[in-house]
C-alpha positions as a printed NumPy array, in Angstrom:
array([[ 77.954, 108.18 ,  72.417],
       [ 76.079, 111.176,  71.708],
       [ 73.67 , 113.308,  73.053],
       [ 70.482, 115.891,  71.263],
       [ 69.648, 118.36 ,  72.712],
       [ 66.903, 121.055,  71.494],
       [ 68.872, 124.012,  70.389],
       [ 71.072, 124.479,  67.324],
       [ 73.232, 121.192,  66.405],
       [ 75.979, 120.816,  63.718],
       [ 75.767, 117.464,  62.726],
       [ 78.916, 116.085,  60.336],
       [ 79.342, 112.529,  59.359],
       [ 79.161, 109.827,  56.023],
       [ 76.999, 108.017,  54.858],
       [ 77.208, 104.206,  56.036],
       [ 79.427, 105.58 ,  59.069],
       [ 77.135, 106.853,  61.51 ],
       [ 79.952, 105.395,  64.689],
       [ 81.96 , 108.393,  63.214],
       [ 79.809, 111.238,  62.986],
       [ 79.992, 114.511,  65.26 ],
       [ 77.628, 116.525,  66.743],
       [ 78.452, 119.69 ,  67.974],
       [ 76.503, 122.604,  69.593],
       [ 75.306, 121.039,  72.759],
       [ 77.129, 121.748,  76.197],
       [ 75.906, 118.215,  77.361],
       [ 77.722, 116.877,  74.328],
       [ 80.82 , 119.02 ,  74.968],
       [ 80.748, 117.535,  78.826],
       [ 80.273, 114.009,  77.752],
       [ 82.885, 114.494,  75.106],
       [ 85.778, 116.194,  77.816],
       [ 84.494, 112.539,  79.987],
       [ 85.449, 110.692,  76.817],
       [ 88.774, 112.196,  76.265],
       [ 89.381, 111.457,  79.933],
       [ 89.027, 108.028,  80.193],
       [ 89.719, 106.262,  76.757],
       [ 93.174, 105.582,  76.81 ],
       [ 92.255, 103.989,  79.818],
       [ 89.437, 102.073,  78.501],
       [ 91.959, 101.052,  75.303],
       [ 94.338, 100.106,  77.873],
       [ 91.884,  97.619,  80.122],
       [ 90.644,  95.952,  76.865],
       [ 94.175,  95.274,  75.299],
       [ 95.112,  93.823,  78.897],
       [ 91.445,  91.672,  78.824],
       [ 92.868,  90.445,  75.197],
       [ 96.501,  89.591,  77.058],
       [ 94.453,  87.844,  80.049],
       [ 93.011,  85.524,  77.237],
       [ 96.035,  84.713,  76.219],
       [ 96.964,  83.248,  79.816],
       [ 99.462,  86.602,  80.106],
       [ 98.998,  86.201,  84.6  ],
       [100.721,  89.88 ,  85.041],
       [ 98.359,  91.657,  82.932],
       [ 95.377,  90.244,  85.547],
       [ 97.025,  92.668,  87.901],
       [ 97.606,  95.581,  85.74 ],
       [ 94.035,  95.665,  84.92 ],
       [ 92.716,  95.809,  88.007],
       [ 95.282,  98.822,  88.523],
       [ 93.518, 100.428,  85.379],
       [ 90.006,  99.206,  86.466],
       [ 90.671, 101.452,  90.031],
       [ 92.421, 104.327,  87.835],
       [ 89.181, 104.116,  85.826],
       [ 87.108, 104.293,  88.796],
       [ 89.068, 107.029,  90.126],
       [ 88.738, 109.277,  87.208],
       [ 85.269, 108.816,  86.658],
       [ 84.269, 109.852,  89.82 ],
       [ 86.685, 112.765,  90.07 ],
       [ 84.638, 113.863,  86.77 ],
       [ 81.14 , 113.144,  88.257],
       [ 82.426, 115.34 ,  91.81 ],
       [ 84.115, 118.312,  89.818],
       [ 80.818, 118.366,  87.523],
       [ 78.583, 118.091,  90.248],
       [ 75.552, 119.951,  88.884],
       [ 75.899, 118.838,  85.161],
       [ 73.817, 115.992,  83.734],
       [ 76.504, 114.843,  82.315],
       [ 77.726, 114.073,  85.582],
       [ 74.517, 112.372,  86.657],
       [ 74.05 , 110.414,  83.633],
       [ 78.25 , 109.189,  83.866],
       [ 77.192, 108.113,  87.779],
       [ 73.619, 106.292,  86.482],
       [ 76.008, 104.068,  84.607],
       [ 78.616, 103.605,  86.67 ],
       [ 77.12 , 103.186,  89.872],
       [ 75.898,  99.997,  89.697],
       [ 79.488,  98.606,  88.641],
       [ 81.181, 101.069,  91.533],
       [ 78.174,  99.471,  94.213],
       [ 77.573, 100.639,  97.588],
       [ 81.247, 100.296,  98.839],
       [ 82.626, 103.089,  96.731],
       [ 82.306, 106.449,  98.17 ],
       [ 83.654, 110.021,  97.163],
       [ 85.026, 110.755, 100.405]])
């Protein structure tokens, strides 16, 4: 994911492989991108376990719900430490609805 905003942008990528490119210059970009590096192993991890739970594999059912809550965990950690940042707000506009009204930063 990435994220324009209206000052200077470096913009590097190929031709035919937009997924790829990079965009640097933009402190929401930089935020989002410190979010990413946060929580993609874990987000690797869950969907190799989803791939395992297809197989029938009954153990990895509980070690993605582990990752699910670690996921959970993080996420909000990132949204409470980056309190004013949109960043923040836009990470909780997408998660909240998966998190629901249970979840709570206490």
């Amino acid at each position: 994911m990435f994220w324009i905003e209206n000052e200077p942008l470096i913009f590097s990528g190929v031709k035919g492989d937009f997924r790829n490119a990079l965009i640097n210059g933009s402190a929401f970009q930089r935020e989002l991108d410190a979010f990413d590096r946060l929580i993609n192993p874990l987000r690797l991890h869950a969907a190799i376990l989803r791939k395992n739970l297809e197989k029938g594999d009954a153990a990895a059912r509980k070690a993605l719900r582990v990752v699910e809550e670690e996921l959970k965990t993080k996420a909000a950690g990132f949204v409470v430490s980056n309190t004013s940042s949109p960043a923040a707000a836009y990470i909780l506009s997408v998660y909240c609805v998966k998190w629901g009204r249970a979840f709570s930063f206490d």
